[in-house]
C-alpha angles and dihedrals in degrees: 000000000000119000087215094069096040078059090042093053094049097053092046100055089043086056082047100053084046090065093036079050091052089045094055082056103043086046085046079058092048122228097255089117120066095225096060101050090050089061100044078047089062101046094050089055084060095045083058086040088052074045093059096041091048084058092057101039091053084045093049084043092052101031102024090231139058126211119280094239096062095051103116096000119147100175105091096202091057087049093053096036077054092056098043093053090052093046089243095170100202131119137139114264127183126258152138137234119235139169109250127240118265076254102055089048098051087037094053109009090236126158093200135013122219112211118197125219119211107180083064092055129117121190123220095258090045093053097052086052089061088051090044091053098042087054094063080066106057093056126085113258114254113228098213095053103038140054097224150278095290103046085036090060096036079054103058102008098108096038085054085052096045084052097048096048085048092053095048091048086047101060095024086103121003153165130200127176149170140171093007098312136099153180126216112199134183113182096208116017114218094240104042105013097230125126111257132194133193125199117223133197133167091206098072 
């Protein structure tokens, strides 16, 4: 594994909590007014953005290269649509570290034990629809093809907030891995508060 994307990966998901940080105050606000939902809709944009850039840094850490295409590509669903086309198997997906049973360690001579969670899971598809929906929110809106800010908010508000909690409990704790290496991550770790990333590999 590099040591630059190690680095990468941690930087990234501090940037990451920092946004989730912003949301929890902007949801302590409440999204009765436009203009803050527009914003926690932004920054939940990023937060997909910091998704899609997680993809290729794992990818550059497993393969040592990354397709062409995503080289200096900011729109996540054109990152993620890149790595489907070229069946680039890689996503977040959410987990917890445990220590294994005395069982688990004699059966399979591990150290930790990684646990999914799949109620916690979004897929690729429904992930761009997230960013599709959270788009509609950074334009102005056109007069001549919407009622307004406040029936426009009182329209999507609570789908925006049911796809800003998802996505939180979606990265809180994660793995992602390809090719035989991996990153754990927890955003905020339950002693210190501070995001915190380990880097995996089968091959040590």
């Amino acid at each position: 594994m590099s040591e630059i994307q190690v680095e990468q990966y941690q930087t990234l998901m501090e940037v990451i909590k920092s946004r989730f940080d912003a949301l929890d105050e902007l949801i302590n606000i409440g999204f009765n007014n436009f203009s803050i939902s527009e914003v926690a809709a932004f920054h939940g944009r990023k937060v997909i953005e910091g998704i899609a850039f997680a993809c290729l840094i794992s990818t550059k850490n497993g393969f040592k290269t990354i397709p062409k295409e995503a080289i200096g590509q900011y729109n996540a669903e054109k990152i993620f649509k890149t790595l489907i086309r070229k069946n680039i198997e890689i996503f977040p997906s959410p987990s917890l570290l445990r220590i294994p049973t005395d069982a688990e360690r004699k059966i399979h001579d591990v150290k930790i034990i990684i646990d999914g969670i799949p109620d916690l899971r979004i897929t690729q598809s429904e992930m761009i629809s997230k960013y599709q929906r959270m788009h509609n929110w950074l334009h102005e809106l056109n007069p001549f093809t919407k009622d307004g800010h406040k029936i426009f908010n009182e329209k999507y508000r609570e789908q925006l907030l049911k796809d800003l909690n998802q996505l939180k409990a979606f990265l809180s704790s994660h793995f992602i891995s390809i090719n035989g290496e991996a990153f754990y991550c927890t955003l905020s770790d339950k002693v210190d508060n501070t995001t915190k990333v380990i880097a995996l590999s089968r091959f040590k």
